[in-house]
Legacy VTK file of the C-alpha trace (Angstrom):
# vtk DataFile Version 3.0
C-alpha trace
ASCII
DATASET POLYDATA
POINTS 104 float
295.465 -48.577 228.180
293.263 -50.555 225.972
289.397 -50.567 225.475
288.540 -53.885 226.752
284.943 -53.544 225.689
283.788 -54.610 222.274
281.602 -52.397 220.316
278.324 -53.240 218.361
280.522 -53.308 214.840
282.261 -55.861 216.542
280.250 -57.935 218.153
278.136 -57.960 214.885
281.014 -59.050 213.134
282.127 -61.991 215.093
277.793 -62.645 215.183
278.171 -63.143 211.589
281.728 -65.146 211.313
280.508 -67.880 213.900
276.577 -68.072 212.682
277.762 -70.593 210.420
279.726 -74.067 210.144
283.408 -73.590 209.613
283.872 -77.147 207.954
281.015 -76.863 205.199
279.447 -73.520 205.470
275.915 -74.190 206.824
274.242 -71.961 209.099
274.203 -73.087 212.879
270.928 -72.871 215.204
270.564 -69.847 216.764
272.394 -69.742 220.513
271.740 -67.431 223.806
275.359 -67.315 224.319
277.418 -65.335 221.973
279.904 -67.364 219.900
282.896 -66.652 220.645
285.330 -68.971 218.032
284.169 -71.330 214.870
282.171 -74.142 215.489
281.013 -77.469 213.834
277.224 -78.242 212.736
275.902 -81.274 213.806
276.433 -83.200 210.875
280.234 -82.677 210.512
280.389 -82.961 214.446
279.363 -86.741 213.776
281.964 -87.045 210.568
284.989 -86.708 212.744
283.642 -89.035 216.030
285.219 -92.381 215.158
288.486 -93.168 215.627
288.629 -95.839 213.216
290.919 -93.492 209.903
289.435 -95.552 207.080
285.458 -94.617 208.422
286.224 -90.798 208.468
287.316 -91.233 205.004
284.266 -93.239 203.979
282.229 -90.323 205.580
284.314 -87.629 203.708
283.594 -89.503 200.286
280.125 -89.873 200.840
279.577 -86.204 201.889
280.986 -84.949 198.644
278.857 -87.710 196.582
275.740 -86.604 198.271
272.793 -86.519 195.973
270.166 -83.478 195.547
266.346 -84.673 195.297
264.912 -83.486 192.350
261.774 -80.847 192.104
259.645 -83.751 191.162
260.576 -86.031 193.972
259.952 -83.024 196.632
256.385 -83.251 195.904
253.519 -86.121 197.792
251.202 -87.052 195.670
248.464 -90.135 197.496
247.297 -93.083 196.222
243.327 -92.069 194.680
242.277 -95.315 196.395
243.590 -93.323 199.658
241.609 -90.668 199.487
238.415 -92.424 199.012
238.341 -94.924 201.765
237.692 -93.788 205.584
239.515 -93.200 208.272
238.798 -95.446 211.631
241.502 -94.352 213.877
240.711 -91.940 216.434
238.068 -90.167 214.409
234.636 -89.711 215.883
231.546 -88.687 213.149
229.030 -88.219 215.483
228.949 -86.410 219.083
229.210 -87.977 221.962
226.764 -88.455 224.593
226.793 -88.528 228.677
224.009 -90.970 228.025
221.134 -88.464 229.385
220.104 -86.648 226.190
223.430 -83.847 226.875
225.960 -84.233 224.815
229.490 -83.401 225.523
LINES 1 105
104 0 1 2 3 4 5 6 7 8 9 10 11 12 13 14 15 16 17 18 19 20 21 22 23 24 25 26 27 28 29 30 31 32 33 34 35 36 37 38 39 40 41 42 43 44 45 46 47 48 49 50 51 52 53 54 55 56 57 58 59 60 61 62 63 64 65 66 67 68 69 70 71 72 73 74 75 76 77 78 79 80 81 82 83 84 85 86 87 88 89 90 91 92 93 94 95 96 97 98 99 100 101 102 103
């Protein structure tokens, strides 16, 4: 007779076999359910949708061209003419006032 239980090396095991995409590798979002076989991330989920051959190949070429941003272009640098000038929306300065001397 067989164990038909899994035990904690196990189930740790298969945890870490099906964390992560089996097409490119990423890590998938964490799940209540236990995984039980390999699964697709979102992205390659949406490769493979069309029918149409020639648009899955498209997607395939442009997956492996796909270009890293640079350190420099990671960082947000604003306009100095930005940071002078006020902001109007949505931004109150002063308090406001039930319009008997309390304010709120």
């Amino acid at each position: 007779m067989t164990n038909k239980y899994r035990t904690k090396e196990q189930i740790a095991k298969d945890d870490l076999l099906f964390s992560t995409c089996y097409v490119c590798g990423d890590k998938l979002r964490a799940s209540k359910q236990p995984r039980v076989s390999a699964k697709k991330c979102a992205e390659c989920k949406g490769d493979g949708q069309s029918d149409n051959a020639e648009v899955k190949k498209l997607f395939k070429q442009l997956r492996a061209k796909a270009i890293k941003p640079s350190e420099d272009e990671m960082t947000f640098e604003d306009n100095p003419r930005a940071v002078k000038e006020k902001d109007y929306s949505r931004f109150f300065s002063q308090s406001i006032s039930n319009g008997k001397g309390v304010d709120l």
